[in-house]
C-alpha positions in Angstrom: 20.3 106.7 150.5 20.0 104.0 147.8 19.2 106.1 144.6 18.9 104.3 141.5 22.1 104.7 139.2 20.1 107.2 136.9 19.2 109.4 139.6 23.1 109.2 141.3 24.7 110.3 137.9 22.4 112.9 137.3 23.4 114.7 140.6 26.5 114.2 140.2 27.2 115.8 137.0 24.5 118.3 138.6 27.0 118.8 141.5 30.0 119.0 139.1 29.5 120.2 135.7 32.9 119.4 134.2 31.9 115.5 134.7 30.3 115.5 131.5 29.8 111.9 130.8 29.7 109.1 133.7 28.8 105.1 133.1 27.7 102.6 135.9 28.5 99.0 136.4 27.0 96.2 138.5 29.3 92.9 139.0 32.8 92.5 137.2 31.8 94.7 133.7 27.6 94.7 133.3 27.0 98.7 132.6 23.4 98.9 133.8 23.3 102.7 132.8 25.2 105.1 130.8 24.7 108.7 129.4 23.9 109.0 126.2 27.5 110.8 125.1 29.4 108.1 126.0 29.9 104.3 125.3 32.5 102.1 127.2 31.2 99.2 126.1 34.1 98.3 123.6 36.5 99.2 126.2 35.4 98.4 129.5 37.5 94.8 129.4 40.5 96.4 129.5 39.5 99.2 131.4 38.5 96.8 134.4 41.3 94.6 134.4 43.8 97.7 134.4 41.3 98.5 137.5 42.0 95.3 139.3 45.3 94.2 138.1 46.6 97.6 139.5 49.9 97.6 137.9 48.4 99.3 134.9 50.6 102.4 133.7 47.5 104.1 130.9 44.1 103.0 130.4 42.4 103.8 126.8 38.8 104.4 126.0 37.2 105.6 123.0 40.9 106.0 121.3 41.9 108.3 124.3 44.9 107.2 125.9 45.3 108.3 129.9 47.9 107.9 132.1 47.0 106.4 135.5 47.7 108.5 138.5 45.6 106.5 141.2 44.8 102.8 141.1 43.2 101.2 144.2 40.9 98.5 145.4 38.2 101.5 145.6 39.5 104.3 142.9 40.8 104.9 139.8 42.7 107.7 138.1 44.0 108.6 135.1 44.9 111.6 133.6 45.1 112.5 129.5 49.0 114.1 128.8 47.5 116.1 126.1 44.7 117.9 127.8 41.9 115.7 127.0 40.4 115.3 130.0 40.8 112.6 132.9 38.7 109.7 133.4 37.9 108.9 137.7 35.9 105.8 139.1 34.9 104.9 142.0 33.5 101.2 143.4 32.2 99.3 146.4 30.7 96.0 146.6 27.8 96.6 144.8 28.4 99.3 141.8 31.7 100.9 140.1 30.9 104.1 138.6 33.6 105.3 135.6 33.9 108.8 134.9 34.8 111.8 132.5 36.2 114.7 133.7 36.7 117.4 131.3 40.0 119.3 130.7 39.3 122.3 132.7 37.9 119.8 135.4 39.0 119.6 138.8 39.8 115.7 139.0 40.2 115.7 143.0 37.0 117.4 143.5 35.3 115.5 141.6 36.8 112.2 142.6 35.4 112.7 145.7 31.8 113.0 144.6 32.1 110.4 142.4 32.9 108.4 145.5 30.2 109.9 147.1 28.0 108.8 144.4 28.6 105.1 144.4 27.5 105.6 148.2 24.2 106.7 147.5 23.4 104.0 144.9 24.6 101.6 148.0 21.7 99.6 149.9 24.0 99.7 152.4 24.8 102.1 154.8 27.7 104.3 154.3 29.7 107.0 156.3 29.3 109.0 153.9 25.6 109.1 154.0 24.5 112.6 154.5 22.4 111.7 157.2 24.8 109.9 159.5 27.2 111.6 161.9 30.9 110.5 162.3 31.0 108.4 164.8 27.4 107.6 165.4 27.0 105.3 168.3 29.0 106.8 170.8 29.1 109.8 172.4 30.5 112.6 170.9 32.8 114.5 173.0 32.2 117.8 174.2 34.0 120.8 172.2 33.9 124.2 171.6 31.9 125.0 168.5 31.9 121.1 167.3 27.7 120.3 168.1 26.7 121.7 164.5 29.1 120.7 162.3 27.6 119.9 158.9 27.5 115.9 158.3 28.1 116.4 154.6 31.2 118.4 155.5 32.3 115.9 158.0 32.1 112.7 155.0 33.9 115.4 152.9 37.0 115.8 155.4 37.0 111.8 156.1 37.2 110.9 152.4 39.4 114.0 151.9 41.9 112.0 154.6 41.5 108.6 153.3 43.1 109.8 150.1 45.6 111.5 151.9 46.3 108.2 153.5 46.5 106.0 150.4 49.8 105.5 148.8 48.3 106.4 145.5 46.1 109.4 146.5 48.5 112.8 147.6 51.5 110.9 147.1 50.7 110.1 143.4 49.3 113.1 142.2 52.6 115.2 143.8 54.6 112.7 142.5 52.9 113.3 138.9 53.3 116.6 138.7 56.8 117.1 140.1 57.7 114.3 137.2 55.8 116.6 134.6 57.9 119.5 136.7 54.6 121.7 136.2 55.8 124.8 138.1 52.4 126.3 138.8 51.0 123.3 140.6 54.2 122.3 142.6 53.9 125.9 143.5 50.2 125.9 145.1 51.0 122.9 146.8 54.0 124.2 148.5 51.3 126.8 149.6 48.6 124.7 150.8 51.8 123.3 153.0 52.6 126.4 153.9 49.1 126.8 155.3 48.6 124.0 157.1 51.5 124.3 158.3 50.6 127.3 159.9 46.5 126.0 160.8 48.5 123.4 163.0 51.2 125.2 164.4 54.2 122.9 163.3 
């Protein structure tokens, strides 16, 4: 899609209101845009070598201090203890884009569109691209029901199970919150197991 960075952060906060501020990089640390509520700049050293060092336990920014959940070659993130939000980024070759996610926020969601973000402002072409269908180049094969599946929701399913996949994607967050023994969310999770569980017959 190739939008400029402007354009990607504006429909992303557009697509997720509780990302309320959102700042783009180009190479190691340039931030060639940022919205106007936030400045990284006096952090963003730190910020990026917690990134790429991944053996970071908090990141700060802005005097917030946020305890990492996820830290990958692609994503980041961390989460504030005391209910100030969670910061989320995303990167590929080209751009990373650093997040904030407000308190009442849903951080997986919008992880996921961040990611999907950085893909648009990517001159190169992505499976994520909402044009593109999984799997392009070959023939699909034939099965009941599957010839109109949305391509958006396909990208959303095969990011959805790459951070299933990744050590520090499912397995960090459950792991967080059975540490912070937060009873409400161990006990939707064990629901959504209990659901799939019964989708897939096991």
């Amino acid at each position: 899609m190739n939008v400029d960075p402007e354009t990607a952060v504006y429909n992303l906060m557009q697509k997720d209101p509780t990302i309320i501020a959102a700042a783009v990089l180009q190479g190691r640390k340039d931030i060639i845009f940022q919205t106007d509520n936030w400045d990284i700049s006096p952090d963003i050293d730190k910020v990026i070598s917690s990134w790429i060092g991944k053996n970071a336990q908090f990141i700060k920014i802005s005097g917030v201090k946020y305890s990492m959940l996820q830290c990958t070659d692609e994503r980041m993130a961390a989460t504030s203890i005391k209910g100030e939000g969670s910061i989320i980024a995303a990167k590929d070759d080209e751009h990373k884009l650093i997040a904030y996610v407000s308190p009442d926020g849903d951080m997986r969601g919008a992880m996921m569109d961040t990611a999907r973000a950085v893909a648009e402002m990517s001159s190169k072409e992505s499976y994520m691209d909402e044009g593109d269908q999984l799997g392009s180049g070959t023939p699909a094969p034939a099965t009941g029901g599957g010839a109109n599946i949305d391509p958006q929701l396909k990208g959303e399913i095969q990011t959805f199970l790459e951070w299933i996949n990744d050590n520090e994607g499912l397995v960090g967050y459950i792991r967080y919150y059975l540490q912070q023994e937060n009873g409400q969310i161990i006990s939707q999770l064990a629901q959504v197991y209990n659901e799939l569980r019964s989708i897939f017959g096991v």
